[in-house]
C-alpha positions as CSV (number, residue, x, y, z in Angstrom):
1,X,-53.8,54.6,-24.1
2,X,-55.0,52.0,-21.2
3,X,-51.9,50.6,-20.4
4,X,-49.0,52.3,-18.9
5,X,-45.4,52.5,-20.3
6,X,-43.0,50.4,-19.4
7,X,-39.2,51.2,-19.0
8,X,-36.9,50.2,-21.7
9,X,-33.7,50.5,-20.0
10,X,-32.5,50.8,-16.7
11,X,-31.7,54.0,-15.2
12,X,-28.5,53.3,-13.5
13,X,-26.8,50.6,-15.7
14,X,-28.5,50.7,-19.0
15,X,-29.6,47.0,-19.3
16,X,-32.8,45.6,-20.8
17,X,-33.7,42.8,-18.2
18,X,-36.3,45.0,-16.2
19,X,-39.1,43.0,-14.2
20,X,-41.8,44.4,-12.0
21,X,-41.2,44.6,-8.5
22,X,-43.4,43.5,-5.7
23,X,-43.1,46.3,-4.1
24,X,-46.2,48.5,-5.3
25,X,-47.1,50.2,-8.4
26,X,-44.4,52.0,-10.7
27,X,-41.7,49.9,-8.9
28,X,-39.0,47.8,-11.0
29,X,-36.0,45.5,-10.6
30,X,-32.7,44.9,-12.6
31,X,-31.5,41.8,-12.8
32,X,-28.0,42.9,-14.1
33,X,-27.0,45.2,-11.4
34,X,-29.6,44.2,-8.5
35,X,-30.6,47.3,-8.1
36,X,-35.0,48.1,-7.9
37,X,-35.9,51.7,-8.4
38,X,-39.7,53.8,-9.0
39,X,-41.1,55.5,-11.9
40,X,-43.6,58.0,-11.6
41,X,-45.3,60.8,-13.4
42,X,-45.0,64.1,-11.3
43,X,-47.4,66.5,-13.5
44,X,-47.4,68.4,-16.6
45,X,-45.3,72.1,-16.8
46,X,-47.6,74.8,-16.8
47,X,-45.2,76.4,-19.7
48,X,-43.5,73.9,-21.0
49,X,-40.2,73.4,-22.4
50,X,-37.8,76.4,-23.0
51,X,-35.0,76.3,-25.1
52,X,-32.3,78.7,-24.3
53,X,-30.1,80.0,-27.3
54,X,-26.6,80.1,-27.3
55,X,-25.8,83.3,-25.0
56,X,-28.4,81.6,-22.6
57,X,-30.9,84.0,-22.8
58,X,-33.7,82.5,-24.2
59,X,-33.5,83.5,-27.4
60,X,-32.4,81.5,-30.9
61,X,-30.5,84.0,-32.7
């Protein structure tokens, strides 16, 4: 995959008209609520997802 993802939605009001912003890389506006806001990727989890069960400790049964 060259390019990156785009966001679909934005994060605060949920509407679809996103543009790039000019303020630097990962940076987006909405032009329904006027708000800009940054995307970036912070790192893969060195274990990953855990799902807890339903007493909360981490197992399924």
């Amino acid at each position: 995959m060259s390019e990156r993802a785009a966001p679909f939605y934005c994060p605060y009001c949920g509407d679809e008209d996103l543009r790039p912003s000019e303020e630097g890389h990962g940076a987006w506006e909405c032009a329904a609520c006027n708000r800009a806001f940054r995307l970036s990727f912070l790192g893969l989890l060195a274990k990953g997802l855990r799902t807890t069960g339903r007493d909360g400790d981490g197992t399924t049964g």
